[in-house]
C-alpha positions, 0 to 999 in steps of 0.5 A, spaced: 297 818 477 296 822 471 303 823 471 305 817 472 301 815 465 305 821 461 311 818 464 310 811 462 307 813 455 314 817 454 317 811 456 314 806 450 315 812 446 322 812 447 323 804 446 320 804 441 325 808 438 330 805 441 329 799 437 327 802 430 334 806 431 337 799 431 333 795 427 335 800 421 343 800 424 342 792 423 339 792 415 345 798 413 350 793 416 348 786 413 347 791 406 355 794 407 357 786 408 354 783 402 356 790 398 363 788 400 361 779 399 360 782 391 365 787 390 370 781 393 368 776 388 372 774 381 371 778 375 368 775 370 372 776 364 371 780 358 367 778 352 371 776 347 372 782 341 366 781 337 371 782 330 376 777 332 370 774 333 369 773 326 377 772 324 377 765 323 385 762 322 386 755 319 393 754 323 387 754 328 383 748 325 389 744 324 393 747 319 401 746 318 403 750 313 409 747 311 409 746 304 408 738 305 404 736 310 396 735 307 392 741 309 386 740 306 382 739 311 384 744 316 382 749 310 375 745 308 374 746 317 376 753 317 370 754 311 366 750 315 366 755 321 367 762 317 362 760 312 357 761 318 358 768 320 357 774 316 363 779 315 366 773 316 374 773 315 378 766 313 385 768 315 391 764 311 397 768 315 404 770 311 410 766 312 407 760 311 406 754 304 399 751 305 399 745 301 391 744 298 388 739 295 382 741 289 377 744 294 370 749 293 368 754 298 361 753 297 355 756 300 348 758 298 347 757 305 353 761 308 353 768 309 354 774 306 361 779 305 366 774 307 373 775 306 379 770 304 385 773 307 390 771 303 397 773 306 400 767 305 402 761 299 397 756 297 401 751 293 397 745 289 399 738 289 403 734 284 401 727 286 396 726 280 394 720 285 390 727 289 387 730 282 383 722 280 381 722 273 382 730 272 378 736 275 377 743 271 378 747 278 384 747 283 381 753 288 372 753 287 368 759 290 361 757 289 354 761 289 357 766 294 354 773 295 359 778 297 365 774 296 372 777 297 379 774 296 384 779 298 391 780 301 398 779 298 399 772 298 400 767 293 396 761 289 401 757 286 399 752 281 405 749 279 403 747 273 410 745 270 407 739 271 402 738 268 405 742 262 409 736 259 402 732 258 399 738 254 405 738 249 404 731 249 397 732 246 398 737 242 406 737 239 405 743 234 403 748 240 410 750 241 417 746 239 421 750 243 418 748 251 418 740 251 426 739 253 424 744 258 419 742 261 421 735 261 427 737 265 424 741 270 418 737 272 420 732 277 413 728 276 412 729 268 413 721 268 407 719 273 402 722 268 399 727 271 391 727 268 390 731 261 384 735 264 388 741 267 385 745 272 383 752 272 387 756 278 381 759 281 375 760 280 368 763 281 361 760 279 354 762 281 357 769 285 355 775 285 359 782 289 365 778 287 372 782 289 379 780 288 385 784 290 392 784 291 394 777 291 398 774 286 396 767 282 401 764 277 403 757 275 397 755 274 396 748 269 390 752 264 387 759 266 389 763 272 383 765 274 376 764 271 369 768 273 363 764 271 356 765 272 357 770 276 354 777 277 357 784 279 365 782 279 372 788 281 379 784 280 384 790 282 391 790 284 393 782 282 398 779 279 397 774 273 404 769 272 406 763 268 412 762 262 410 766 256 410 759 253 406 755 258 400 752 254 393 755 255 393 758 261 390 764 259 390 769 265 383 771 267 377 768 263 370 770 263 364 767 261 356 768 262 358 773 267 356 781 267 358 787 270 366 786 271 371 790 271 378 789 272 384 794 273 391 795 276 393 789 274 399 786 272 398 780 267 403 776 264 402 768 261 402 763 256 396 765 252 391 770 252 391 775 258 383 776 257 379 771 254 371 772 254 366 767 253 358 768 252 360 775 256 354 778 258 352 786 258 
């Protein structure tokens, strides 16, 4: 009898086991199958690169860059978007004429360090429907911190335009470039307003830079710093007739801490003309 109970209990014993062993194999089994489910399923695709994140391309807003077709608006929703994030880069690739209305890239409530990557050409409208009454700027960065408009582009302000209404108002200015004017400026009839505007210009910024880019043509100054604070202009190049009235080629006024090298100035009035210059 005792030998019977010894021999029974070996039995639960080894059943007991038995099960265990299978309930393990089972677990293992199930675990391998969804180990297989997961590899098998569809890789999510990778993260967008945070830095082409932050490049913002204005033929992606709209933009056609033919030289004729308004491209305003397309440049006004590219800003729009960089303006939002900071080390942002608005991109106006090479190869490409962008025709721009009068337009401010204005913050204070973008944010810092965004660059304008200038590869491309932005011509100025010479319908004088587009300019109203008159504007004292083409191309307006405001209240910016840490500003940077760089590349090997050109800002053209085809300003032959408006010239021949500046030697209207002032006939003793220079004799010799009325003729001229007349006969290379297609619109000179339509009467392009008397308040010419500054190519480009910076008000309320500070940690401005401007290189490598070309300006030239503007109808006044090429290139004005107003109001603003801690500025580096390197490596552009300035241009109009030696003729041109007042288009003076980088004007500075109430600003401080500028410094201005490498550069190639050649234009109608005074190369550098300073206003209430602050030190």
């Amino acid at each position: 009898m005792l030998r019977f109970s010894i021999n029974l209990l070996k039995l639960v014993i080894l059943l007991f086991l038995l099960i265990c062993c299978l309930e393990s194999a089972i677990c293992n089994a199930r675990k391998g199958k969804q180990g297989r489910h997961r590899r098998s399923r569809k890789q999510e695709p990778p993260q967008q690169n945070i830095e082409n994140s932050s490049v913002f391309n204005v033929l992606d807003y709209g933009a056609k860059g033919d030289g004729t077709t308004d491209d305003t608006k397309a440049f006004e929703a590219t800003w729009i978007e960089a303006c939002k994030v900071e080390g942002s880069t608005m991109m106006v690739p090479s190869d490409y004429d962008f025709l721009v209305g009068p337009i401010s890239f204005s913050g204070p409530h973008c944010e810092e360090n965004i660059v304008l990557l200038l590869d491309g050409r932005i011509i100025a409208p010479t319908n004088p429907t587009v300019w109203g009454s008159g504007l004292l700027q083409w191309l307006e960065f405001k209240n910016l911190n840490g500003i940077s408009v760089k590349g090997k582009g050109t800002i053209d302000g085809q300003g032959s335009v408006w010239w021949q209404n500046a030697q209207l108002e002032n006939p003793d200015y220079h004799p010799n470039y009325t003729t001229r004017f007349a006969l290379t400026s297609s619109t000179a009839k339509r009467k392009m307003p008397t308040t010419r505007p500054t190519a480009l210009r910076f008000y309320g910024s500070s940690n401005v830079v401007v290189t490598g880019i070309t300006i030239q043509n503007s109808p006044k100054a090429h290139l004005n710093f107003d109001s603003c604070v801690t500025v580096q202009v390197s490596g552009i190049k300035v241009s109009s007739p030696e003729d041109s009235p007042n288009t003076d080629g980088i004007h500075l006024q109430s600003s401080q801490n500028v410094v201005i090298h490498s550069s190639d100035l050649a234009c109608g009035n005074i190369l550098i003309s300073v206003y209430e210059y602050v030190i």
